[in-house]
N, C-alpha and C positions, 0 to 999 in steps of 0.2 A: 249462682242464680238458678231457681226452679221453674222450671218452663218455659214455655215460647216467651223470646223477646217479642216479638212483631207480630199480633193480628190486626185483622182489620175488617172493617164492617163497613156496610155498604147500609144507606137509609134511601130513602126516595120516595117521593109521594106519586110517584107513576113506575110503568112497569121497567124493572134493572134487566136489561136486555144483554147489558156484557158487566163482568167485572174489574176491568179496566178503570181505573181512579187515575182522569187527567191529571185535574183541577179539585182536591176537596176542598170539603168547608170548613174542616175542622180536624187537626190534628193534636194525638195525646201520646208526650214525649216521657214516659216514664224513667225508663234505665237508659244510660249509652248503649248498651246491646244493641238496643232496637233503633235506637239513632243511626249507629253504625251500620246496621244491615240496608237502612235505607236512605242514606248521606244525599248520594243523586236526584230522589226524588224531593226531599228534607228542600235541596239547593234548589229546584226549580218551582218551591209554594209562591204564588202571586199574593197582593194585596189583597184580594179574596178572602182568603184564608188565616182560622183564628187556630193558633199552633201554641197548647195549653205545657206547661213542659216544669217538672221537677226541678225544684231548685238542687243547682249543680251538673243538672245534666247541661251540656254544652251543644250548640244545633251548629248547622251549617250557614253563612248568610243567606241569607235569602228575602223577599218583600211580605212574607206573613205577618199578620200582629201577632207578637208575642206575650203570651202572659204566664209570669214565674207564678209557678205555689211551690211556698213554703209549707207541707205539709211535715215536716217534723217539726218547725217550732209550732205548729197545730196540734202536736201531741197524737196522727195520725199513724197506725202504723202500715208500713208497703205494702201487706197482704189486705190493706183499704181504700188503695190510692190511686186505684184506678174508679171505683165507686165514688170516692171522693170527688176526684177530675171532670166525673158525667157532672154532677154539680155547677162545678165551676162554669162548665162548656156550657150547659143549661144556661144558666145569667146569661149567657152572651147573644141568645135568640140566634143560632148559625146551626142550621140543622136537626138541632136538639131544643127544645125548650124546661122550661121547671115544669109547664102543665104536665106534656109529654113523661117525664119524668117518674113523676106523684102519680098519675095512671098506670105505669108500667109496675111500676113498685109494688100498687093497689092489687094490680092483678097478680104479682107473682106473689105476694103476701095471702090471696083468695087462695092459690092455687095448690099451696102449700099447705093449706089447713085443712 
């Protein structure tokens, strides 16, 4: 594996005063790496929480909704699969949305020409 298993991003529509993530809204399980690094936290997501996750990657129990993507029978490859995930997470209206999205895109598509 190249690079960091585990980042993590903080959203908020008010001011992020600590970085401390009780309770998220939305987590994206790509490799076991990063499972593994954060098993404890994995085990204590509430019903709250939409924990979007690689098929094959394996989680901790826990009360999050879970939703598998198959992104290789999508024909996606892993250096896409996190771009992909924002996607997915988007549909689900939990932090992210598609507007949200399609704006961000927009701009970094401006910003780059």
């Amino acid at each position: 594996m190249k690079g960091h298993s585990v980042s993590e991003v903080i959203l908020a529509d008010t001011e992020i005063e600590s970085t401390w993530m009780g309770d998220p809204s939305v987590v994206i399980a790509l490799v076991p790496e990063g499972v593994n690094r954060r098993k404890k936290i994995l085990a204590d997501l509430s019903a709250e929480t939409v924990d979007t996750k690689a098929t094959g990657v394996e989680l901790p129990p826990s009360e999050a909704v879970v939703i598998d993507v198959d992104f290789e029978d999508r024909k996606i490859k892993s250096q896409d699969w996190a771009l992909a995930d924002l996607a997915v997470t988007g549909r689900q209206n939990k932090a992210l949305t598609v507007d949200m999205l399609t704006a961000a895109m927009a701009a970094a598509v401006k910003i780059a020409a």
